[in-house]
DSSP file (Angstrom, degrees, kcal/mol; ACC not computed):
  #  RESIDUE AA STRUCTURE BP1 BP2  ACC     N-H-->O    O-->H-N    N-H-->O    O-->H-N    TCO  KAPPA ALPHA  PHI   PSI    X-CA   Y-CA   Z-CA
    1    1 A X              0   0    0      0, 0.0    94,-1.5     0, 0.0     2,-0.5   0.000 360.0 360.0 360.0 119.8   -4.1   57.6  -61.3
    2    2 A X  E     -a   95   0A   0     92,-0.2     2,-0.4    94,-0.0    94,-0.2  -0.896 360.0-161.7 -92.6 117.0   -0.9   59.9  -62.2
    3    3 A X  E     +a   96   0A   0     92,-2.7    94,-1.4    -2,-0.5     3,-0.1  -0.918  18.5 167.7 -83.2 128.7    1.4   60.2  -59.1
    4    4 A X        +     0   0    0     -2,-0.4     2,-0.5     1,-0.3    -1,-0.1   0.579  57.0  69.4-122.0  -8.0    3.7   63.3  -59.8
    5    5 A X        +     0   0    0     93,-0.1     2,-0.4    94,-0.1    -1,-0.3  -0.925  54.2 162.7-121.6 106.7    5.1   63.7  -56.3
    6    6 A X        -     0   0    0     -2,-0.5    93,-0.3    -3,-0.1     4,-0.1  -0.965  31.0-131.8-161.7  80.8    7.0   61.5  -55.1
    7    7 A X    >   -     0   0    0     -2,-0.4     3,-0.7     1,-0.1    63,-0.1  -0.184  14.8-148.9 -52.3 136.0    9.6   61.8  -51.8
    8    8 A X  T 3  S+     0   0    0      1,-0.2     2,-1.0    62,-0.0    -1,-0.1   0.904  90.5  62.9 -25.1 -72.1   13.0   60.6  -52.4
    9    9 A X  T 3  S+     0   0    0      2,-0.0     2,-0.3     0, 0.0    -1,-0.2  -0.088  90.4  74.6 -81.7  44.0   13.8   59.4  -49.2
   10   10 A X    <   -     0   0    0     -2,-1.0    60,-0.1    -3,-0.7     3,-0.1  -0.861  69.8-138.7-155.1 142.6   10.8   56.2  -49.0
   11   11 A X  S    S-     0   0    0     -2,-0.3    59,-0.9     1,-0.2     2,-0.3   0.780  81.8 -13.8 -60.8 -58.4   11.3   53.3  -50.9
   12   12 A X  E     -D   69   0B   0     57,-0.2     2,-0.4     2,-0.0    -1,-0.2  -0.935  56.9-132.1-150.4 162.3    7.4   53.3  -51.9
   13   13 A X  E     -D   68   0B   0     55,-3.0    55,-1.8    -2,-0.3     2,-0.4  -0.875  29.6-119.9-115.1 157.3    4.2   54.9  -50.9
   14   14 A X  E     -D   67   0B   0     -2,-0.4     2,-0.4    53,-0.3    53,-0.2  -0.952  29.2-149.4 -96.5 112.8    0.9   52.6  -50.3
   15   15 A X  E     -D   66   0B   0     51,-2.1    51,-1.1    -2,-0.4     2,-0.8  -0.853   8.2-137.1 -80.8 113.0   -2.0   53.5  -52.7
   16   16 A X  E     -D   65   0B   0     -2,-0.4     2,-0.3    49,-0.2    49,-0.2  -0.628  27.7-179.7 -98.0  90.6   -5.6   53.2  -51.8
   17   17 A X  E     -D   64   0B   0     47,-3.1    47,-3.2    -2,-0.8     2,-0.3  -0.731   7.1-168.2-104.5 145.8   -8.1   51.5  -55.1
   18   18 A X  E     -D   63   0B   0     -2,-0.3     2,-0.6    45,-0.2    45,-0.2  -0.929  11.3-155.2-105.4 131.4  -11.5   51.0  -54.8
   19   19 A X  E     -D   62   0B   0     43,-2.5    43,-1.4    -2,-0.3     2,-0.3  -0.901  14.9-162.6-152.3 108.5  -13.4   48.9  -57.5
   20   20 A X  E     +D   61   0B   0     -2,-0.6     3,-0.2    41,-0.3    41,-0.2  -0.596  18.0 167.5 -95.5 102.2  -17.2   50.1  -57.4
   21   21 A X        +     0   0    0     39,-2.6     3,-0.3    -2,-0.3     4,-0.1  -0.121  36.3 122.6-152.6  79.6  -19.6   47.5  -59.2
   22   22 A X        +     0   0    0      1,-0.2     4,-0.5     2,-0.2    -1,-0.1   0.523  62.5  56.2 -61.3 -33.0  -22.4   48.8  -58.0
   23   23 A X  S    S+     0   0    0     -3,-0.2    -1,-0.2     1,-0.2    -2,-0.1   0.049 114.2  38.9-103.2   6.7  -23.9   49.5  -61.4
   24   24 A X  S    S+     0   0    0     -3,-0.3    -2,-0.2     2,-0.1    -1,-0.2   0.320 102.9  64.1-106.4   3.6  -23.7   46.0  -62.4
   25   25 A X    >   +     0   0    0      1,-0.2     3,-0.8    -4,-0.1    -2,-0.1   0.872  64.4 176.2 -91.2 -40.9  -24.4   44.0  -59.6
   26   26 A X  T 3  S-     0   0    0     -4,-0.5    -1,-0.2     1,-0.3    -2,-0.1  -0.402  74.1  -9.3  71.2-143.5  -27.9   44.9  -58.9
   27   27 A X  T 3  S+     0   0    0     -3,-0.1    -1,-0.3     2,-0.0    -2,-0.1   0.264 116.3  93.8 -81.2  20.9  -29.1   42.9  -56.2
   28   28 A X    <   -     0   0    0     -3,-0.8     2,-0.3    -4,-0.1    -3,-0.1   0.211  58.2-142.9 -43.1 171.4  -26.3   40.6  -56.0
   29   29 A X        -     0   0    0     -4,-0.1    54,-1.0    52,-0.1    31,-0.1  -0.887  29.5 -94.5-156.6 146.4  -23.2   40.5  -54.0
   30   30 A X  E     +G   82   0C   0     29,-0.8    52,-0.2    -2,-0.3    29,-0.2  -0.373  31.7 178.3 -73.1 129.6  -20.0   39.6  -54.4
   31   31 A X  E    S+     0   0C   0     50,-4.1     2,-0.3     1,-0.3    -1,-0.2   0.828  74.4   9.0-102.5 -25.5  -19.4   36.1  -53.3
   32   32 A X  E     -     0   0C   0     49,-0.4    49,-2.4    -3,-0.1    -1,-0.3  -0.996  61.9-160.9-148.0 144.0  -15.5   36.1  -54.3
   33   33 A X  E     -G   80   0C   0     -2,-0.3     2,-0.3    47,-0.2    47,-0.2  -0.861   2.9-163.4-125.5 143.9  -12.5   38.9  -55.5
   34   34 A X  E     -G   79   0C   0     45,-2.1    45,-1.6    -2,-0.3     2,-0.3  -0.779   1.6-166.4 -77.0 153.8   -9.6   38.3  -57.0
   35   35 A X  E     +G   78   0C   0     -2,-0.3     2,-0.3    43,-0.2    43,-0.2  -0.882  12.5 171.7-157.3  98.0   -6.8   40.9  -57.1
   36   36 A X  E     -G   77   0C   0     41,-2.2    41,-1.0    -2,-0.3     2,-0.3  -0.791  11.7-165.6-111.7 154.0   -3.5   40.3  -59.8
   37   37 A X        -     0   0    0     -2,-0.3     8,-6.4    39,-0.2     2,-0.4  -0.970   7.3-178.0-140.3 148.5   -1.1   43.1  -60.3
   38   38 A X  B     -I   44   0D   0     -2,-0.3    37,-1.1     6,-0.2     6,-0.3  -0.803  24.2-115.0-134.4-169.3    1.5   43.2  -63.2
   39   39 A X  B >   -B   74   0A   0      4,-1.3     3,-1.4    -2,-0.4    35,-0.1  -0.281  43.1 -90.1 -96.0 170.2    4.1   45.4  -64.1
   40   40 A X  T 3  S+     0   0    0     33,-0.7    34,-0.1     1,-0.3    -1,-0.0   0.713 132.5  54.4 -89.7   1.1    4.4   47.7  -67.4
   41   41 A X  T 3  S-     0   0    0      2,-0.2    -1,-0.3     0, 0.0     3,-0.1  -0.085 122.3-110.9-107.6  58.2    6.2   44.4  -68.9
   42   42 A X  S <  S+     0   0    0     -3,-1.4     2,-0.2     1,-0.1    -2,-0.1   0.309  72.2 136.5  47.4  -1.9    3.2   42.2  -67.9
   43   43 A X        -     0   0    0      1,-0.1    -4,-1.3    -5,-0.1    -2,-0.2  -0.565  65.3 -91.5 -80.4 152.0    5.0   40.1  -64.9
   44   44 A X  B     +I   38   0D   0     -6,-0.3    -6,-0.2    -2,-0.2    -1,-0.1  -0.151  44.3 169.8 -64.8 121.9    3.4   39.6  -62.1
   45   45 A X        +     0   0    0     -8,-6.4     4,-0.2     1,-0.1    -7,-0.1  -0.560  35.0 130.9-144.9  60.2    3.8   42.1  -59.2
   46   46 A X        +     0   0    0      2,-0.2    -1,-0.1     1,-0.1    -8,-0.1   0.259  61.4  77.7 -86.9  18.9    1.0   40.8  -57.0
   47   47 A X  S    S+     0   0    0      1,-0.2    -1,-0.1   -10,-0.1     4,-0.1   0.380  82.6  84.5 -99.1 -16.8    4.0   40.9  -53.9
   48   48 A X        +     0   0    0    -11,-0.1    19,-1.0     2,-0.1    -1,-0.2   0.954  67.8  89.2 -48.2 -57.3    2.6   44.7  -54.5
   49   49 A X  B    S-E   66   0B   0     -4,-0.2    17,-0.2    17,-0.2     2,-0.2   0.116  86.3-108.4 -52.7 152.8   -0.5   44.4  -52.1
   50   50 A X        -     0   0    0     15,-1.1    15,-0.1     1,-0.1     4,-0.1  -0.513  14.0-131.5 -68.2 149.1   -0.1   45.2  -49.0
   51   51 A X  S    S+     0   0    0     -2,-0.2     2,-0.8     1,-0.1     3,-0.2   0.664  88.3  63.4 -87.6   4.6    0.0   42.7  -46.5
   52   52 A X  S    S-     0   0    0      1,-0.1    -1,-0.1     2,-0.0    -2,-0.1  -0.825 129.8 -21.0-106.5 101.8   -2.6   44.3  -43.8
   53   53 A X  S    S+     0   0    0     -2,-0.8    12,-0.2     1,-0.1    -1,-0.1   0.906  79.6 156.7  92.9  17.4   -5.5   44.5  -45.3
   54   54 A X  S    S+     0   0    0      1,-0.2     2,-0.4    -3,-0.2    -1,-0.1   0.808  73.9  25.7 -88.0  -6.5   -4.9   44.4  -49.1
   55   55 A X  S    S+     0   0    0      9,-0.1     2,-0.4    -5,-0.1    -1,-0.2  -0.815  71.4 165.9-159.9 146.6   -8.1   43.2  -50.3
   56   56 A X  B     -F   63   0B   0      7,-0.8     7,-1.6    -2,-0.4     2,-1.4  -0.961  26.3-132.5-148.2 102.2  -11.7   43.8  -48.2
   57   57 A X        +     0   0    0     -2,-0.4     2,-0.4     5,-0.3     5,-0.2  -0.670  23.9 174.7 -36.5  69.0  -15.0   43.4  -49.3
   58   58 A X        -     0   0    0     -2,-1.4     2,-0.7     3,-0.2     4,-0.1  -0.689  56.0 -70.3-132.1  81.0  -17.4   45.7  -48.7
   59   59 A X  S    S-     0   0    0     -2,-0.4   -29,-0.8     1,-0.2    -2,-0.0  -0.857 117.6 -11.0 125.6 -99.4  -20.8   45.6  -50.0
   60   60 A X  S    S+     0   0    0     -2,-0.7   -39,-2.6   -31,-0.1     2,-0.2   0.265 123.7  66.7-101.2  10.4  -20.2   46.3  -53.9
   61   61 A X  E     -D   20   0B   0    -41,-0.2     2,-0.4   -40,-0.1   -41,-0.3  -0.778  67.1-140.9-132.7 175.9  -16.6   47.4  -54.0
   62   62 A X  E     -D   19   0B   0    -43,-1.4   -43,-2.5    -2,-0.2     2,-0.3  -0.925  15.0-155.2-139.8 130.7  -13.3   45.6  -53.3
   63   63 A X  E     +DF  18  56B   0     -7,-1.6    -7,-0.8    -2,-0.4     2,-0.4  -0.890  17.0 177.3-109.6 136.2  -10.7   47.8  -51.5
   64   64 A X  E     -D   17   0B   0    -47,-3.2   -47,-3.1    -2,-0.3     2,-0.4  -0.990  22.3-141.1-150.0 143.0   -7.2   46.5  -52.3
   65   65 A X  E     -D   16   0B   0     -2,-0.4   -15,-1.1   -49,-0.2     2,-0.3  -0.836  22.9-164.6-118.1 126.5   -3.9   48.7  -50.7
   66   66 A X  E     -DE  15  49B   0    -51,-1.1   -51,-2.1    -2,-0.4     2,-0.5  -0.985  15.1-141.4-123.6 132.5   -1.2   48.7  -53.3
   67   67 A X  E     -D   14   0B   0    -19,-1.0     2,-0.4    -2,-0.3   -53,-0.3  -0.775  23.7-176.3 -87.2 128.5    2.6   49.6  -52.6
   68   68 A X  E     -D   13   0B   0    -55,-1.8   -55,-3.0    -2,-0.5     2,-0.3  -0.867   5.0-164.1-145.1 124.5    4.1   51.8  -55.7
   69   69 A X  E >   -D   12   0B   0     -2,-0.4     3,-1.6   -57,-0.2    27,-0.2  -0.772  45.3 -57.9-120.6-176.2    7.9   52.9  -55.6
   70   70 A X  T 3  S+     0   0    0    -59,-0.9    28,-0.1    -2,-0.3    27,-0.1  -0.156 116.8   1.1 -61.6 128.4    9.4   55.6  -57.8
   71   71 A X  T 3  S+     0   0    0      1,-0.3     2,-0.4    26,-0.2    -1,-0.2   0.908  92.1 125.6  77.0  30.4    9.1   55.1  -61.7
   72   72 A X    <   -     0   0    0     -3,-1.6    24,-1.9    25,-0.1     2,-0.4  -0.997  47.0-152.5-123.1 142.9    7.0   51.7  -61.8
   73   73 A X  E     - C   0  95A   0     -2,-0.4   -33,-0.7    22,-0.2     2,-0.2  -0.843  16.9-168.6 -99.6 147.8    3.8   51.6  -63.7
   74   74 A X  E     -BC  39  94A   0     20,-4.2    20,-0.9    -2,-0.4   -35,-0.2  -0.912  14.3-151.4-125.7 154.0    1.2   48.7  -62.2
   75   75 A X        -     0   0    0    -37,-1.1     2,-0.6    -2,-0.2    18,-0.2  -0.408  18.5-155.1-129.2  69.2   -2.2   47.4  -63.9
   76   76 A X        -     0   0    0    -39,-0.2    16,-1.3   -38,-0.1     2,-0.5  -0.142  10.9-169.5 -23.6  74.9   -4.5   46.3  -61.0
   77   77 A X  E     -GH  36  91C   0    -41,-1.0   -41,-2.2    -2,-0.6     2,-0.4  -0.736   9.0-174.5 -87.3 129.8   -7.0   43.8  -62.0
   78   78 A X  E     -GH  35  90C   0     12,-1.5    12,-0.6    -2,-0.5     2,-0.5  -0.856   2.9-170.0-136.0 131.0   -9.9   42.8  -59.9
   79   79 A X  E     -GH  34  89C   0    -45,-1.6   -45,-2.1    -2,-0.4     2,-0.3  -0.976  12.2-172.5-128.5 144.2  -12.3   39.8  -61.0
   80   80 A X  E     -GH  33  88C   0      8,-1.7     8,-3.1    -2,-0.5     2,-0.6  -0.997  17.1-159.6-146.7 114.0  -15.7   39.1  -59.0
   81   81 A X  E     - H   0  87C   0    -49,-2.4   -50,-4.1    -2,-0.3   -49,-0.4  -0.656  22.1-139.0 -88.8 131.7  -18.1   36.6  -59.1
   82   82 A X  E >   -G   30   0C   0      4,-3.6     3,-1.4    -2,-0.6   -52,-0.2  -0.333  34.5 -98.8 -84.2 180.0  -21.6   37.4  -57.6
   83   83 A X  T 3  S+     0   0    0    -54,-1.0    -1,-0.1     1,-0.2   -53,-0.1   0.324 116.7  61.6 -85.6  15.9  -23.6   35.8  -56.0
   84   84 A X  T 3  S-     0   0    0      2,-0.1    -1,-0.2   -55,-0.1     3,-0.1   0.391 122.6 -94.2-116.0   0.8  -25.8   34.6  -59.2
   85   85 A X  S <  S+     0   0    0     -3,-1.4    -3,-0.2     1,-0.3    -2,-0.1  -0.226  82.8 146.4 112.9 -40.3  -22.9   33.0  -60.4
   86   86 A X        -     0   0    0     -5,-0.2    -4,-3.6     1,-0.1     2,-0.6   0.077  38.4-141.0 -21.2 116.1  -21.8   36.3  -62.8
   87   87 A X  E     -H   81   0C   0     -6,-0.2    -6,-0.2    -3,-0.1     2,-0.2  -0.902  17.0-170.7-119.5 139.2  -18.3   37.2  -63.4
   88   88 A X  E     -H   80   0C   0     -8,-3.1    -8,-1.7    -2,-0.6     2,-0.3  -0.683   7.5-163.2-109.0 147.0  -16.9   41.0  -63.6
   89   89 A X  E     +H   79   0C   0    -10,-0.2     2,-0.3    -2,-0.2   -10,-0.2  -0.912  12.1 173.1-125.0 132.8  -13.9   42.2  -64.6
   90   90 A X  E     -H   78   0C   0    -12,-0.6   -12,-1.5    -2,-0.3     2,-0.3  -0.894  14.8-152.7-157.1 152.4  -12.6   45.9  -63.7
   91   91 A X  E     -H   77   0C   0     -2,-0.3   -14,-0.2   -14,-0.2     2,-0.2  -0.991  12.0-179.9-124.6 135.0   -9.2   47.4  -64.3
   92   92 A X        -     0   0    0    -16,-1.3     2,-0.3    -2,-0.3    -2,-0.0  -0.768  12.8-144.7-139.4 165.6   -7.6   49.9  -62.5
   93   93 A X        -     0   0    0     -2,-0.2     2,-0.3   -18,-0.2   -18,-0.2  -0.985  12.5-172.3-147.1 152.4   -3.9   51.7  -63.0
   94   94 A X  E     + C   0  74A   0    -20,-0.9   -20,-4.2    -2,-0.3     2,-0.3  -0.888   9.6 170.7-130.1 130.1   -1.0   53.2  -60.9
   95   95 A X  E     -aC   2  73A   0    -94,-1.5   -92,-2.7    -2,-0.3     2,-0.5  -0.898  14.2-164.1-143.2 150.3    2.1   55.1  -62.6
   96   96 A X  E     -a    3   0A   0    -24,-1.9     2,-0.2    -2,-0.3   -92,-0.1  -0.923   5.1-165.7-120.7 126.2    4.3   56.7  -60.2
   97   97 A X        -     0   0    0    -94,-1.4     2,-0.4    -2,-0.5   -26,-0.2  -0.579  15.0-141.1-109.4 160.3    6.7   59.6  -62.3
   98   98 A X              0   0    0     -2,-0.2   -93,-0.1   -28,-0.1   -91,-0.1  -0.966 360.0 360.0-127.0 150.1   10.0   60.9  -60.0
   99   99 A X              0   0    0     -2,-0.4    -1,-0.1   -93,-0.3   -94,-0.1   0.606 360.0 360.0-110.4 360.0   10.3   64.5  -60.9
């Protein structure tokens, strides 16, 4: 996801990822998510999530609320175990441009 618009006057905006694994899960379910985030020089910016809400379970997907200020790229990783003992891996990414 490219953000190209981007108010001035807020600090950050909150960004809404889904991570769908629907198509591998079968009849499974996810018994546990993990959620890291890191910065575009790998350090850890899991102090990104939001704290209301920032990661929810629901059904096959993991919903996780990330906060994004001007000019940072994030790489949103989310690891799931099913409920057959399986673990998934999915990656998602944020870069936020000021114009």
């Amino acid at each position: 996801m490219t953000i190209k618009y981007f108010s001035p006057k807020q600090s950050y905006e909150e960004y809404y990822i889904s991570f769908n694994f629907k198509n591998v899960l079968g009849d499974d379910t996810i018994t546990s998510a993990t959620v890291t985030v890191v910065d575009a020089l790998g350090a850890d910016a899991t102090s990104t999530l939001t704290t209301v809400g920032s990661q929810v379970i629901s059904g096959s997907n993991v919903n996780v609320w990330v906060k994004a200020g001007t000019a940072q790229r994030y790489k949103i990783t989310c690891k799931i175990v099913s409920s057959s003992g399986e673990k998934y891996e999915q990656d998602a990414y944020i870069v936020v441009e000021e114009e």
